[in-house]
C-alpha positions as CSV (number, residue, x, y, z in Angstrom):
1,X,-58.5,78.6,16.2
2,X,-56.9,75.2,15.6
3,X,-57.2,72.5,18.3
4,X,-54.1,72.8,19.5
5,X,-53.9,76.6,20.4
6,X,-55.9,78.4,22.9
7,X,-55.7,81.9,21.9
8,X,-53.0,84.2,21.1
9,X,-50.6,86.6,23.9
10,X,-47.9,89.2,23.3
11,X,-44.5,88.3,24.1
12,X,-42.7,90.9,25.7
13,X,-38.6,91.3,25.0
14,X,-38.2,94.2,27.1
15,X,-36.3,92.3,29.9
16,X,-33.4,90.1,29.8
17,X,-35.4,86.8,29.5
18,X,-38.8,87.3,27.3
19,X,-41.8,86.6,29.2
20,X,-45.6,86.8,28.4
21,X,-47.7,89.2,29.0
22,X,-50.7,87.0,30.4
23,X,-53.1,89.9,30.3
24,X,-53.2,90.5,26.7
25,X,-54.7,87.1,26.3
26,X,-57.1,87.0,23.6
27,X,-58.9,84.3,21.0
28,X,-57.8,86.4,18.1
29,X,-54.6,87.8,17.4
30,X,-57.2,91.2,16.4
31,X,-58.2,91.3,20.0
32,X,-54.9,91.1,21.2
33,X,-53.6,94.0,18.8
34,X,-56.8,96.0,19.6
35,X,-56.3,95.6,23.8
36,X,-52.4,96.4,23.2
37,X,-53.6,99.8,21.2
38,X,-57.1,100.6,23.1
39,X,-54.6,103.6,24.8
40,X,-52.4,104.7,22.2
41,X,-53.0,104.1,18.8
42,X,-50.2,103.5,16.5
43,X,-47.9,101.6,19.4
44,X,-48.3,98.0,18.6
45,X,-46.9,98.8,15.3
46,X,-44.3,101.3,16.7
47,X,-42.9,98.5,19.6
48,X,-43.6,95.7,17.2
49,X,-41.1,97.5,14.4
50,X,-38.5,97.8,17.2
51,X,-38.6,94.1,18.1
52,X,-40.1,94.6,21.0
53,X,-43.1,92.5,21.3
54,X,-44.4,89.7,19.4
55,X,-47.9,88.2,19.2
56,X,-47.8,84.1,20.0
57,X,-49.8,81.4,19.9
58,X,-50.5,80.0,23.0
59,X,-51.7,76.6,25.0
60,X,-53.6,77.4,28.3
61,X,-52.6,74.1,30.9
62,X,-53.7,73.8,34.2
63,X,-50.6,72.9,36.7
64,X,-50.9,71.6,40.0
């Protein structure tokens, strides 16, 4: 992973205003396709055909 990413996180556009879904965090974008699929196989391709998730590169910041 490149310095200026953390990991990778599926981006959800099931609502009105996308959001993440923080815990489907993972280093790869393999794990995070692997967690998303651990259940039922054959739905991160499914939901991802439909536009209806994305996998993102993502910065982890610490806010105060």
């Amino acid at each position: 992973m490149s310095e200026k990413y953390d990991g990778w996180c599926v981006k959800s556009y099931w609502e009105e205003t996308p959001s993440l879904i923080s815990c489907s965090f993972g280093v790869r974008r393999i794990d995070v396709i692997k967690y998303w699929e651990a259940d039922i196989p054959g739905l991160w391709r499914k939901q991802r055909r439909m536009g209806m998730v994305k996998c993102v590169k993502v910065r982890l910041v610490e806010v105060e």
